[in-house]
C-alpha positions as CSV (number, residue, x, y, z in Angstrom):
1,X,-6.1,-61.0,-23.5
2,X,-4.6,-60.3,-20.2
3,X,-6.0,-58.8,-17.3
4,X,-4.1,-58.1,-14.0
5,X,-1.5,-61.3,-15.3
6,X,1.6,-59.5,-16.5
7,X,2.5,-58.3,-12.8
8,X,2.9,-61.8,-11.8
9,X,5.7,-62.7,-14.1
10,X,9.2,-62.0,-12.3
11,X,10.4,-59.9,-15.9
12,X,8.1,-58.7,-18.9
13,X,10.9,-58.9,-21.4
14,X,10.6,-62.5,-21.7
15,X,7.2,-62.7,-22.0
16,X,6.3,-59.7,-24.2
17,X,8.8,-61.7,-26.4
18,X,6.4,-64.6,-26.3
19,X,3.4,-62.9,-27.0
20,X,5.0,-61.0,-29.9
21,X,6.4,-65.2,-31.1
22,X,2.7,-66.3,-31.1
23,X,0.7,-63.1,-32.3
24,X,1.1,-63.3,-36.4
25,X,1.9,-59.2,-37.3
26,X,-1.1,-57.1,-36.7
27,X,-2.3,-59.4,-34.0
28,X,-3.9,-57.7,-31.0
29,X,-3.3,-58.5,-27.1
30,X,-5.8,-56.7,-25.3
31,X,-5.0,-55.6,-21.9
32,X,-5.7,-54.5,-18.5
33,X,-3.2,-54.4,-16.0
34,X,-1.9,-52.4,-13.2
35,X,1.3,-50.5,-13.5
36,X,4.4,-48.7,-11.7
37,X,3.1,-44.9,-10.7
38,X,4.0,-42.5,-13.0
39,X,6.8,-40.9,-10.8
40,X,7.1,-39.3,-7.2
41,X,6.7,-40.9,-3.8
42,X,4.2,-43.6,-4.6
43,X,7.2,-44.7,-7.6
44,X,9.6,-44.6,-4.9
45,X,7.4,-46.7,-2.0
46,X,6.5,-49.1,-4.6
47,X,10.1,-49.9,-5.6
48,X,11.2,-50.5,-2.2
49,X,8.6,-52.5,-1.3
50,X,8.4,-54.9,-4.4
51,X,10.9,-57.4,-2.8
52,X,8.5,-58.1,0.1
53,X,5.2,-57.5,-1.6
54,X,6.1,-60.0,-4.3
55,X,6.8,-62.5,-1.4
56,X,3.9,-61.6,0.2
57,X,1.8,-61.9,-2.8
58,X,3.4,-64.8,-4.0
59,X,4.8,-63.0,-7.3
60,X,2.9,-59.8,-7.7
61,X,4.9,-56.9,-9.0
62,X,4.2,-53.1,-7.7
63,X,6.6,-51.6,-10.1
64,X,6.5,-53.2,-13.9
65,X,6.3,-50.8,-16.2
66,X,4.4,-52.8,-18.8
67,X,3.6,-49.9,-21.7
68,X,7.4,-49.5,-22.5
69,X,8.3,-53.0,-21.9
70,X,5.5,-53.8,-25.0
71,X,7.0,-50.9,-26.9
72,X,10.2,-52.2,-26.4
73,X,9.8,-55.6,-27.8
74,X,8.3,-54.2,-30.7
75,X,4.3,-53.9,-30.1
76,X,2.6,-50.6,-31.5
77,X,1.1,-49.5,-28.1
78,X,-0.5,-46.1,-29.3
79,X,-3.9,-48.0,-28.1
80,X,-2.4,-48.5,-24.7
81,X,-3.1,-45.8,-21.9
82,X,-2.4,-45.2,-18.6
83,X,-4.4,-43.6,-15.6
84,X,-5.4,-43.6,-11.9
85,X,-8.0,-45.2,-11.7
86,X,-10.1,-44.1,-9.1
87,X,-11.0,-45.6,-5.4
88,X,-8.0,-47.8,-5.7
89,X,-5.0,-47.6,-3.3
90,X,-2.2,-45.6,-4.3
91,X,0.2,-48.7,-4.7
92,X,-2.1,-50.3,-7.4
93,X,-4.1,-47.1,-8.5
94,X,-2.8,-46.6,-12.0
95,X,-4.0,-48.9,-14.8
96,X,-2.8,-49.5,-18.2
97,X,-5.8,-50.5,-20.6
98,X,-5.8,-51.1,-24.2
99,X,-4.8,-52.6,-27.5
100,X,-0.9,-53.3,-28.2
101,X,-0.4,-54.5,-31.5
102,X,2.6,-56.8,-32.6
103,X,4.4,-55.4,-35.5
């Protein structure tokens, strides 16, 4: 399970690499987390201000794009969506929720 932890870590690569080591194949790591913005000027503000906001924050990411960094380390992330979830400010706004599965 992970909820709103994967933004903390300074690079998903290493970690989705982890989660993939100690999930046996079909294992499930359920998430909630927000994401980068799909594209446009919330994208661009939220890569520009990732340096300071992670300083601020004290390591919280704006721009992680954590759907493809799962697919790319192998997970099946067909049960993983994204969306804007509503009320929230634009910077944090989209949410990725669901199942990846490790292969």
């Amino acid at each position: 399970m992970s909820t709103l932890v994967l933004c903390s870590v300074p690079a998903l690569g290493p970690v989705v690499a982890e989660a993939r080591r100690v999930l046996r194949p079909g294992g499930e790591l359920r998430l909630i987390e927000h994401v980068a913005a799909a594209r446009g000027w919330a994208h661009r503000i939220q890569t520009r201000l990732d340096p300071v906001w992670n300083w601020i924050e004290g390591s919280c990411h704006l721009d992680h794009e954590t759907r493809t960094a799962l697919a790319a380390g192998g997970f099946d992330v067909s049960g993983v969506s994204e969306a804007v979830q509503r009320g929230m400010p634009p910077l944090f706004h989209r949410i990725a929720r669901g199942v990846a599965v490790a292969p």
